[in-house]
C-alpha positions as CSV (number, residue, x, y, z in Angstrom):
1,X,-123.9,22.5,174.1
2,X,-124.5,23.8,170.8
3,X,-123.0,26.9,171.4
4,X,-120.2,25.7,172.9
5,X,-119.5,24.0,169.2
6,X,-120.2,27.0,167.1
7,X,-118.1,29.1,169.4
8,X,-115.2,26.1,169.1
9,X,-115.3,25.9,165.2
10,X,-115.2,29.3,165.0
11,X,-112.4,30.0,167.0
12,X,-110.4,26.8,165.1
13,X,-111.2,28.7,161.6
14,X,-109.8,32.0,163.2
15,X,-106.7,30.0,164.6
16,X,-106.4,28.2,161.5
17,X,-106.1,31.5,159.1
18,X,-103.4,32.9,161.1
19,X,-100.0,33.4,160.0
20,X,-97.8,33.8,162.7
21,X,-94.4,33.1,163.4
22,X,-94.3,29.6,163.7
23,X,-95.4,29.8,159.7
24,X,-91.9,31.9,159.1
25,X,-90.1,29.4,161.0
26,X,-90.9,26.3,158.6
27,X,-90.4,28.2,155.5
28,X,-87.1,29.3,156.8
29,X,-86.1,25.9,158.2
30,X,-87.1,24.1,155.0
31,X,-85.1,26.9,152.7
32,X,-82.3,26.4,154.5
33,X,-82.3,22.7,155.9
34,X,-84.6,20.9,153.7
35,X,-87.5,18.9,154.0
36,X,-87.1,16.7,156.5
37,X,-85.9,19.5,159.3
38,X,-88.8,21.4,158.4
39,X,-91.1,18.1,158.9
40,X,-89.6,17.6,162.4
41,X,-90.6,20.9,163.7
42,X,-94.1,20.9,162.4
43,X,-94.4,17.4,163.8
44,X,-93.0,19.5,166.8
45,X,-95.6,22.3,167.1
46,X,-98.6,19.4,166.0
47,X,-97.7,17.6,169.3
48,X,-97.2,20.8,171.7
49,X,-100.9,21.9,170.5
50,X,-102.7,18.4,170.7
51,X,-101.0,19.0,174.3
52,X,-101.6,22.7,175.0
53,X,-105.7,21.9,174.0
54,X,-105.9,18.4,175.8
55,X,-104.6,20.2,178.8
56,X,-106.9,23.3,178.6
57,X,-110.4,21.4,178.2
């Protein structure tokens, strides 16, 4: 059990230092349509990876 948490936070820290594209995506949107566009899609990919991990576990 507790190496199934170790393994999990340190696979959230290596997920969570990545810069990929979906990081070029909402600078672009927000340069070019604002705010609230560039809100919409993070909301966007927040909700496909709360989805993605509920379904995988």
């Amino acid at each position: 059990m507790q190496q199934a948490i170790l393994e999990g936070i340190e696979l959230g820290l290596l997920l969570s230092m990545m810069i990929g594209p979906v990081f070029f995506a909402l600078i672009t949107t927000s340069i070019d349509h604002g705010f609230r566009q560039a809100a919409i899609l993070a909301l966007g990919v927040f909700l496909v990876t709360c989805c993605t991990s509920y379904l995988l576990t």
